[in-house]
C-alpha positions, 0 to 999 in steps of 0.5 A: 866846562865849569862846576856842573850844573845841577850839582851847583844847584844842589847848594842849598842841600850840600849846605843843609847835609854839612851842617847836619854833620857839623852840629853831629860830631863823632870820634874814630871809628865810633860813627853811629849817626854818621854812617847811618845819615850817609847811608839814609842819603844813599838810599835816597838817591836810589843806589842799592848797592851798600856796604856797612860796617867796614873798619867798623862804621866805614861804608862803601856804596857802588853806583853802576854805569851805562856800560861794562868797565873798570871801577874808580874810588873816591873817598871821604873821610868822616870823623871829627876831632876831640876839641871844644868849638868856638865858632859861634856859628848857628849850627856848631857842635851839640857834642861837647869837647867834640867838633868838625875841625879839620872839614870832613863834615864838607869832604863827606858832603862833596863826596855825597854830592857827587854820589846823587848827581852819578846816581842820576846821570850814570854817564860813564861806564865801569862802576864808581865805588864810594868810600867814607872812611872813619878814623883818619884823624889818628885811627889809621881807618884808610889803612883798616879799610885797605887790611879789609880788603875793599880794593880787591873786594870791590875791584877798584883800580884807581883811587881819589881823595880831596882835603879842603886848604884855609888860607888857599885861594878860594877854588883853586886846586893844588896838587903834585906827582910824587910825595905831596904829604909825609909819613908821621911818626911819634917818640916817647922818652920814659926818664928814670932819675932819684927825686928829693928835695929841691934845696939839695940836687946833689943828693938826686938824680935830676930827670928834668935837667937830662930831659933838657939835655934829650930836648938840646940833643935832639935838635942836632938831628936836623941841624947835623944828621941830615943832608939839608935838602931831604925835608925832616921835622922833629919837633919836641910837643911834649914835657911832663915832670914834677909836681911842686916848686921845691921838689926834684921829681924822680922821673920826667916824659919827652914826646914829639912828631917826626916828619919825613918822605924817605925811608932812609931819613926815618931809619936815621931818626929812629936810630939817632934818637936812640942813641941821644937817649942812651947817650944823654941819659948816662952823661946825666946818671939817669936812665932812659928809655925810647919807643919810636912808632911808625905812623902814616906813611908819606901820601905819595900821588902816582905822577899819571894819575896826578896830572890827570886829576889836574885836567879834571880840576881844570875842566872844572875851575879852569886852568888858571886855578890849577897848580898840579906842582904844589909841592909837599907839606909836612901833614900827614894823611891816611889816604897813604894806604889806599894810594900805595895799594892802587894808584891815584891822586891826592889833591887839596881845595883852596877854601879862603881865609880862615881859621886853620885846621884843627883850630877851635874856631874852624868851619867848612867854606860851603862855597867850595861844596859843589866845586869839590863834589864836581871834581869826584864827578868828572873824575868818573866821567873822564876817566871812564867815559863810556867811549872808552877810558881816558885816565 
C-alpha cells in the first residue's frame, strides 16, 4: 500500500488548513483561533465527541470504530514560536514577531487529515483519541496534558507523535528503539563582583574575568567528567555583563543548555557545574550562585512500538524509505511525557531541503501533508484492525 488515496486527494485542502495555520501564529498555551479552527474542522467531519480546553487550549477528539477495543493516541502539536518571519511566502505570518518555525502548523494539518479520512471510513475497531497540544516549544504542554489525566480519562494505551526533518530525504521516515531525543536542562550562573573604573581593576572585583573562567571551566565537564561514548552537550548560550568601555561592572550572568539521555550524566552535570561555580568564583574573589533546572525528559520510544511503526511507515512509503535505526539526536521533545506514561513511538519525516528549524525563513513542505496524515491513519488500522490487534 501507498499514501491512501482519498487522503492524497485531500492535498489541496491539507494546503489550505497549513496555511490558514501558518499566516495564524499563536504562542504557548495562548491557542484561541487555533483550537477553535481545529475544532470547527472536527466538527465538520462530523466527530461529536470533543474535549476543549485541557492544558488550557489543548484539545482531545475521539472517533469511534466498527467494533469494541482499545484506543490509540496520535498527537499534534500546535504552537508557534516568538520570531519574526522572513519567508516571503504569500501566506506568511500576519503576527509580528510571531511565526510557524518549527512546522506544527503541517504536524496539525496531518493530524486533522487523518481525523476526516478515520471519521469517514471507521475501519478499525477500538477507538482513536486525537490530541493537539499547545505549548511544546517550552511549555511543557505534553506533560500539562498527561498531569491532566487525558491517558486514563480517555483510556488510551498506545501513543504516536510525528516531527517534520528539513534536510532529510523527502518522504522517508526515520526512526529508532530506545532513546531517540534527549532530556534538555538549563543553567543559570548569577555572578556577584565589585564594579569600578575600567583603568583601575585592582580596586574591583571583576565578575567578567570569573565569568570567563566559569565558561573555560565548564568545558572540562565534557571533555574530562564523562565516559566519551554516553552523548552530553553542554553549550554556554549566554553572556550578560557590563554597560560601557571603561567601566568593570559589578555583576555578570552565564546561561546555557544541557543535553543528555542517562539519569546518571545529568547528576554528574548538575553536580560539577556547582562545583566549578563555587570553585572559580572564590579563585577570583567573587561570589556565585548555580540554578540548575530539569527540562524535558529524553523522548524514549518503546522498542515494540517503535518497529511496529516502521511497518506502518513502510506500508506507506515502502521499505526503502525507512530507517527504523536512525539513531538519537541531541533536541528535545515534550512528547517525552506522554511516551513515559504508555507506550509508543516518536518518528520524524523527512521534508527536503530547506531552512532548518526555527530559523526565520522556514516553512512546512506540503508535499509531505498526506504521507504523514497516512501514517497516523494506518497506524490506527493496523494496529487495531477490526480482526483483531496487530500492534
Amino acid at each position: 500500500m501507498a499514501v491512501i488515496n482519498s487522503i492524497a486527494a485531500l492535498g489541496p485542502e491539507l494546503r489550505a488548513w497549513r496555511h490558514w495555520l501558518h499566516r495564524n501564529p499563536e504562542l504557548q498555551f495562548d491557542l484561541p483561533r487555533t483550537a477553535g479552527f481545529v475544532v470547527e474542522r472536527l466538527r465538520e467531519f462530523g466527530i461529536t465527541e470533543i474535549h476543549e480546553g485541557i492544558a488550557t487550549s489543548g484539545v482531545v477528539a475521539i472517533i469511534e470504530g466498527r467494533a469494541p477495543g482499545p484506543t490509540i493516541g496520535l498527537r499534534a502539536d500546535m504552537d508557534a514560536l516568538p520570531i519574526h518571519e522572513t519567508s516571503g511566502v504569500p501566506y506568511a505570518s500576519e503576527t509580528a514577531g510571531q511565526m510557524h518555525a518549527c512546522g506544527h502548523d503541517g504536524h496539525t494539518t496531518m493530524l486533522l487529515g487523518a481525523a476526516k479520512y478515520l471519521a469517514e471510513t471507521r475501519n478499525f475497531a477500538g477507538r482513536v483519541a486525537l490530541i493537539f497540544q499547545p505549548a511544546e516549544e517550552g511549555g511543557g504542554g505534553g506533560e500539562v496534558m498527561v498531569q491532566e489525566g487525558i491517558m486514563d480519562r480517555f483510556e488510551i494505551s498506545q501513543v504516536y507523535g510525528i516531527h517534520n526533518a528539513p534536510n532529510f530525504a523527502e518522504g522517508q521516515f526515520y526512526t529508532t528503539p530506545g532513546p531517540i531525543m534527549a532530556a534538555v536542562d538549563t543553567f543559570h550562573i548569577d555572578i556577584t563582583g565589585q564594579g569600578g573604573h575600567g583603568a583601575m581593576p585592582h580596586e574591583t572585583r571583576d565578575p567578567i574575568t570569573a565569568a570567563l573562567g566559569i565558561g573555560a571551566a565548564i568545558q572540562t565537564i565534557v571533555s574530562r567528567n564523562h565516559y566519551a561514548m554516553d552523548e552530553l552537550v553542554v553549550s554556554i548560550t549566554q553572556i550578560h555583563a557590563g554597560s560601557a568601555d571603561n567601566i568593570i561592572p559589578g555583576t555578570a550572568f552565564v546561561g546555557g543548555t544541557v543535553r543528555t539521555f542517562d539519569p546518571k550524566v545529568q547528576d554528574m552535570v548538575e553536580r560539577r557545574l556547582s562545583e566549578i561555580t563555587q570553585g572559580q568564583a572564590a579563585s577570583y574573589g567573587v561570589t556565585a550562585t548555580c540554578r540548575y533546572e530539569r527540562g524535558y525528559p529524553a523522548t524514549v520510544n518503546n522498542a515494540d512500538k517503535a518497529a511496529f511503526a516502521a511497518r506502518v511507515a513502510e506500508d506507506v512509503v515502502g521499505a526503502g524509505a525507512v530507517t527504523p535505526n536512525t539513531g538519537r539526536e541531541m533536541g528535545a521533545e515534550d512528547f517525552s511525557y506522554m511516551l513515559n506514561a504508555r507506550p509508543g513511538a516518536y518518528l520524524f519525516l523527512g521534508a527536503g531541503p530547506g531552512p532548518v528549524l526555527h530559523h526565520e525563513s522556514y516553512d512546512f513542505n506540503d508535499a509531505i501533508a498526506p504521507i504523514g496524515a497516512s501514517f497516523f491513519a494506518r497506524a490506527v488500522e493496523l494496529a487495531q484492525p477490526l480482526d483483531g490487534p496487530v500492534g
